[in-house]
C-alpha positions as CSV (number, residue, x, y, z in Angstrom):
1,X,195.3,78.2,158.0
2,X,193.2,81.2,157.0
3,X,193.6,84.4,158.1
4,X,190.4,87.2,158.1
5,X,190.9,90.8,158.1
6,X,187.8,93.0,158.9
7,X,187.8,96.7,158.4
8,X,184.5,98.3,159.7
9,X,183.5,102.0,158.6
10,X,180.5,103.6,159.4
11,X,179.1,107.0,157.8
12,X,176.2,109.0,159.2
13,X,174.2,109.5,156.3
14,X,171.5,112.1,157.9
15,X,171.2,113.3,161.8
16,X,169.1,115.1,163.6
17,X,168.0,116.5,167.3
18,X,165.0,116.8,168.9
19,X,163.8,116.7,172.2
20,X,167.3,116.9,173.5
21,X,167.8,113.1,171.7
22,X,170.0,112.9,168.7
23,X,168.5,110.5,165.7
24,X,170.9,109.2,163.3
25,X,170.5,107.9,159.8
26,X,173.5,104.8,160.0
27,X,175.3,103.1,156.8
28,X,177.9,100.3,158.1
29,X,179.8,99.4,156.0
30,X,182.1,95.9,157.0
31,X,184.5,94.5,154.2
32,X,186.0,91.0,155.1
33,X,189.6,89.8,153.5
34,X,190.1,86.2,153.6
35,X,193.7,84.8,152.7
36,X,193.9,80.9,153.1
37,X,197.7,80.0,152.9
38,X,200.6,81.6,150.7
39,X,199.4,80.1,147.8
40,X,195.9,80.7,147.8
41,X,194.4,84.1,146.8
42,X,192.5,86.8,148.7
43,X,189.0,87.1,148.5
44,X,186.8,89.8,149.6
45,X,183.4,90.3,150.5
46,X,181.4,93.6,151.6
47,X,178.3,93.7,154.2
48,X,176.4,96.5,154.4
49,X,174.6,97.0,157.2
50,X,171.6,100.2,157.8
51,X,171.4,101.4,161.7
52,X,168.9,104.0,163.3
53,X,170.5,105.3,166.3
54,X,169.1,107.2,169.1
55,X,171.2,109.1,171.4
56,X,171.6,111.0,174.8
57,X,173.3,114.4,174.8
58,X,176.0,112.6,176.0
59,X,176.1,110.9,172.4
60,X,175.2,107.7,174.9
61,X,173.4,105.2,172.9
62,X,170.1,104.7,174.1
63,X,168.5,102.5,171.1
64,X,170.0,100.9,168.0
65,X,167.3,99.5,165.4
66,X,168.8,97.9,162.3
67,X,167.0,98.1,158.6
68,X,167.4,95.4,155.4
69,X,168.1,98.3,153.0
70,X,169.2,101.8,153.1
71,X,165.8,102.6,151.2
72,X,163.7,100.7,154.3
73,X,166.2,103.2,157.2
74,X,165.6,106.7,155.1
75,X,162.2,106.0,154.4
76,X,161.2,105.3,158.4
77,X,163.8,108.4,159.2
78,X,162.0,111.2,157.4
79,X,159.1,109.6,158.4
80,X,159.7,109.6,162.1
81,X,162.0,112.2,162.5
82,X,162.0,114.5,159.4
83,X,158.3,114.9,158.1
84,X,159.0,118.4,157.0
85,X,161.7,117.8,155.1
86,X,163.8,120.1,157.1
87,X,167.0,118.0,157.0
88,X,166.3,115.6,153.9
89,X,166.1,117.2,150.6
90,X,167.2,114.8,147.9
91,X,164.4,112.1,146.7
92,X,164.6,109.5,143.9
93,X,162.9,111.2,141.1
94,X,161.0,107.9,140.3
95,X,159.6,106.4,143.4
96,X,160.5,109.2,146.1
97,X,162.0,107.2,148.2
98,X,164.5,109.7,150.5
99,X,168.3,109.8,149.4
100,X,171.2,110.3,151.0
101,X,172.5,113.9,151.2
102,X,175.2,113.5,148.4
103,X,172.2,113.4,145.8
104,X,171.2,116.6,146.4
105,X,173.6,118.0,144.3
106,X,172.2,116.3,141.1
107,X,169.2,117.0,139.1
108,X,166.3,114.2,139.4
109,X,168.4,111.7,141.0
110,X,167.6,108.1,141.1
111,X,167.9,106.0,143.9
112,X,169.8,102.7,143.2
113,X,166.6,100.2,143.8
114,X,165.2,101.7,140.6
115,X,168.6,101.9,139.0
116,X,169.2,98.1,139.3
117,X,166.1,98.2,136.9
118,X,167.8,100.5,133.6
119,X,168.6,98.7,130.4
120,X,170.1,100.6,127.4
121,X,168.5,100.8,123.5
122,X,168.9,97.2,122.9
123,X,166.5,96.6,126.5
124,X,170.3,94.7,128.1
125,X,172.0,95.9,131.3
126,X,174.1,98.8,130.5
127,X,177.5,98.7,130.2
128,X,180.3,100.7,131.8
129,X,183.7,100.9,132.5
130,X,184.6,102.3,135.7
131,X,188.4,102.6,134.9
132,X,187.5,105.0,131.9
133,X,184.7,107.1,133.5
134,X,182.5,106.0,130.6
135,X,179.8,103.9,129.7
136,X,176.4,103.6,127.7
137,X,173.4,106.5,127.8
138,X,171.0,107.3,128.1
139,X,169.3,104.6,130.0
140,X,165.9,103.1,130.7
141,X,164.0,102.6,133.4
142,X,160.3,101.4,133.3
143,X,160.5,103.1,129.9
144,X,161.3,106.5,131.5
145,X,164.7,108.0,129.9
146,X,167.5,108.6,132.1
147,X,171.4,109.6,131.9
148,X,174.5,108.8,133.9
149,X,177.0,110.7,134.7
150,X,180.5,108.5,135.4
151,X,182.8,109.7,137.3
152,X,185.2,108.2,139.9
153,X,184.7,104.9,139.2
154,X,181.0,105.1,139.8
155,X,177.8,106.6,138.5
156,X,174.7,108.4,139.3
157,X,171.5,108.6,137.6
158,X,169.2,111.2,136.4
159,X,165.8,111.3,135.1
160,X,165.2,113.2,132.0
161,X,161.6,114.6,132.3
162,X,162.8,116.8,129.2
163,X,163.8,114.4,126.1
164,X,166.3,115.6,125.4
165,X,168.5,114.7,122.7
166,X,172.1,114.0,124.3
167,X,173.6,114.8,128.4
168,X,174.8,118.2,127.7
169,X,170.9,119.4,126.7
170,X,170.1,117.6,129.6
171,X,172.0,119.6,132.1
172,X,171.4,122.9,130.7
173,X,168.0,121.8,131.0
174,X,167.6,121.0,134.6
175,X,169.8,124.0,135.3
176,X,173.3,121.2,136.6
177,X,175.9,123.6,134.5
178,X,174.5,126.6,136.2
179,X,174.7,124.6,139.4
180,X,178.3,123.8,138.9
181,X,179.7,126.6,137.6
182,X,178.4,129.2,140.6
183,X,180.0,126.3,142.9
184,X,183.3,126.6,140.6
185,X,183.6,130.1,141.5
């Protein structure tokens, strides 16, 4: 007899108000557990899902439109709601396509759609580890050099308009230890 366990979280990736509405920028996130008897394993699978939500000023909601990919959701948000750039600052540095606010505080971030694309020296899908923070760089994408920074278990990645020779030129480059250290202190 299998049992399913579904824990749902949802994180408002960008929101904004105008004309007493509020618009919201919506990653669901739903991951499933499935055990089938005692014997039998757990398996788990993760659904993401990409909402924009319009609101009253009750935080009623009024309209609920849902988007294949979080690229397809910011892409239509700053369009619709934040041509200025007034609320979304952070862009891939590679196809511009909007990122969430937790890029904005790395140097020419890349958005994971061009990610998916790096390969290392050899022209093979990086490797990393994610329970030693480490893995290969720099990377490749469409030929353009970029580095990742592990940490957490995860990685973000950076174009390098610079060339430069290892990470650490990198970030002194694009100003990232300057960054970090004035947030340090």
């Amino acid at each position: 007899m299998a049992k399913e366990k579904e824990i749902k979280r949802e994180e408002i990736c960008y929101q904004i108000t105008r004309d007493s509405y509020i618009y919201q920028a919506v990653e669901r996130f739903i991951e499933t557990t499935r055990r089938i008897d005692k014997s039998t394993s757990i398996s788990k699978y993760t659904k993401f899902q990409y909402f924009l939500i319009k609101r009253d000023k009750d935080n009623k909601i009024l309209s609920m439109k849902e988007y294949p990919s979080i690229n397809s959701l910011l892409k239509d948000f700053k369009h619709k709601h934040d041509p200025e750039g007034a609320v979304m600052k952070a862009q891939c540095a590679l196809c511009e396509v909007p990122l969430i606010k937790f890029y904005e505080n790395y140097p020419n971030p890349v958005c994971r759609e061009c990610d998916s694309k790096a390969v290392n020296l050899r022209g093979e899908e990086p490797k990393w580890n994610s329970w030693a923070d480490e893995g290969e760089n720099p990377v490749f994408i469409n030929g353009k050099k970029c580095w990742r920074r592990y940490r957490f278990g995860g990685y973000i990645t950076m174009f390098d308009p610079y060339d430069s020779r290892d990470e650490a030129e990198f970030y002194e480059k694009s100003g990232f230890i300057k960054k970090r250290k004035r947030r340090e202190v």
